[in-house]
N, C-alpha and C positions, 0 to 999 in steps of 0.2 A: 172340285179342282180349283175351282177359280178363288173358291175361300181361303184356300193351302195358298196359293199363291199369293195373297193379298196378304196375308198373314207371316208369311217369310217374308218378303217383300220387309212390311213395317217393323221384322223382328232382325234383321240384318240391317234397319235404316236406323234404327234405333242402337243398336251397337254400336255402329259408326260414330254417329252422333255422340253418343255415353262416352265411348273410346276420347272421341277428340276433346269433349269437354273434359275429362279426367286428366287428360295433357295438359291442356291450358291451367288447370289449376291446382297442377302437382305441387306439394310444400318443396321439390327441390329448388336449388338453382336456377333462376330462370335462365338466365343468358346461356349458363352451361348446358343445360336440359335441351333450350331451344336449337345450339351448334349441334347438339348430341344428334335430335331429330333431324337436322337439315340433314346431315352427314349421311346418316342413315337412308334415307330418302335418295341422295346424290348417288348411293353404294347400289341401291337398289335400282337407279333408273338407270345407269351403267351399266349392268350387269343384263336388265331386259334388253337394250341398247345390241349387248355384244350376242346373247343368244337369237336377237332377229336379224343381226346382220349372217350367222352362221347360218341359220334357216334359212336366211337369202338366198346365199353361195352354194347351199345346199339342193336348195329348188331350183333354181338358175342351171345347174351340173345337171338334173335329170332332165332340165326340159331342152339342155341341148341335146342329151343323149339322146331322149324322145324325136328330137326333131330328125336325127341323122336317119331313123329308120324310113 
């Protein structure tokens, strides 16, 4: 077990890695590539942003409910 794990572990760190450096040395556009990616990024943290506050308001409603019994 502990092999498997060590082993995903290096094969999803190495992705990443692979992943980022294929960014950085895309033959597009740099400037445009790099707003591309911000953007993207910006869209994405937004969006986790809006589904944790909904999970908030969400959790927040049961545990008053919770509470009134």
């Amino acid at each position: 077990m502990k092999k498997m794990f060590s082993f995903l572990n290096g094969f999803i760190s190495g992705a990443l890695v692979g992943g980022l450096v294929m960014l950085l040395f895309t033959p597009d556009s740099g400037e445009g590539f790099r707003d591309s990616v911000k953007e993207k990024i910006l869209n994405l943290k937004n969006e986790i942003s809006d589904a944790a506050q909904e999970k908030r308001v969400e959790l927040e409603s049961e545990l008053t409910k919770l509470r009134q019994y």
